[in-house]
C-alpha positions in Angstrom: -27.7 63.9 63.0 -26.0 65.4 66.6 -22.9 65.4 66.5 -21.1 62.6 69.1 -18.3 63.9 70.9 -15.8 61.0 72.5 -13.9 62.4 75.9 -10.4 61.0 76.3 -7.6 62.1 79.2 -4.2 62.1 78.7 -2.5 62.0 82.3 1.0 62.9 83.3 1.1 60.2 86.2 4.4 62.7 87.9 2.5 65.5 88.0 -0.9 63.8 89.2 1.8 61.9 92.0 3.8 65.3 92.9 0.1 67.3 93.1 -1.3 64.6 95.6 1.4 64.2 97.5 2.1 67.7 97.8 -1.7 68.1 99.4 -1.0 65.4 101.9 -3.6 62.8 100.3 -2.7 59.4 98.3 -4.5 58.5 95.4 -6.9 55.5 94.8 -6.5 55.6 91.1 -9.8 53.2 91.0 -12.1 55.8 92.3 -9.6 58.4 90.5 -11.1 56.5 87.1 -14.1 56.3 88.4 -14.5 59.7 88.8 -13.0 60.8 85.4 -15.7 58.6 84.0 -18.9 59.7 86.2 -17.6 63.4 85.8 -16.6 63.8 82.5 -18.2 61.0 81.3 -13.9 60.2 79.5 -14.3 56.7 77.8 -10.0 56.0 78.1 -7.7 57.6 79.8 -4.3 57.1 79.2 -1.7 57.5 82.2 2.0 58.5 80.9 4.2 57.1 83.5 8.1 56.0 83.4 9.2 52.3 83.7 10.9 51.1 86.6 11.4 47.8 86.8 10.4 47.6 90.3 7.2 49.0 90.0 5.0 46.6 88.3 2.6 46.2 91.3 1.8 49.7 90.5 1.3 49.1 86.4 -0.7 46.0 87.4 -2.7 48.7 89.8 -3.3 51.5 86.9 -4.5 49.2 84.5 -7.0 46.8 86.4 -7.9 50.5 87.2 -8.8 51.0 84.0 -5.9 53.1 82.7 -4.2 52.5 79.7 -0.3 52.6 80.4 2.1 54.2 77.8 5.1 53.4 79.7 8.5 55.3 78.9 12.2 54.0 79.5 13.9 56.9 79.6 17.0 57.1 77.5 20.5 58.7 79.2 20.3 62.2 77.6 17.8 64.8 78.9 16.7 66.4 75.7 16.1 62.4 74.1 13.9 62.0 77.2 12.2 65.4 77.3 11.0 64.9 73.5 10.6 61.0 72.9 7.9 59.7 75.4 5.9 61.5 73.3 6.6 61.3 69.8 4.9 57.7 69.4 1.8 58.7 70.7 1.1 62.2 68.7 -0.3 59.8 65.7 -2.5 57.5 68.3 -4.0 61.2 69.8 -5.0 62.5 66.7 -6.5 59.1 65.2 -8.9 58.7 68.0 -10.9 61.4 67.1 -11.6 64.4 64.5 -11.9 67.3 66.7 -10.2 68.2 70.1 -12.8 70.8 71.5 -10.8 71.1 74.9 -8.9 70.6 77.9 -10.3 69.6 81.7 
């Protein structure tokens, strides 16, 4: 039997806003999915992004994108918030599949 590979992304949402910006452009995260999907054919794609409580229009935006938010309060000392965000999710990475073969 072939072996089936499963393609997931893991998105810094800062960077991805900083690299856009930066260009000049804004991003429509729905044709952003889109692509990911048509492209690299990635079946989730998770979007790391910090929670403000005045952004929810923007969460509301990612996920009927067809992101899957891990949002992060950030605690009030830098290494806490360097190192937690993604602690919690190392388990969830690893479960959802038996071989990372690379990065895009």
């Amino acid at each position: 039997m072939p072996t089936t590979y499963r393609t997931f992304a893991f998105i810094d949402s800062q960077n991805l806003n900083l690299g856009v910006r930066s260009s000049g452009w804004r991003i429509d995260y729905r044709k952003f999915r889109l692509y990911l999907k048509n492209k690299y054919n990635v079946e989730r794609a998770f979007m790391f992004i910090g929670l403000v409580s005045n952004q929810q229009k923007l969460y509301t935006e990612l996920q009927a994108a067809g992101f899957i938010l891990n949002k992060v309060k950030y605690p009030e000392s830098l290494h806490e918030s360097i190192l937690r965000p993604f602690i919690p999710y190392v388990s969830e990475i690893f479960s959802l599949s038996d071989h990372c073969i690379g990065t895009l």
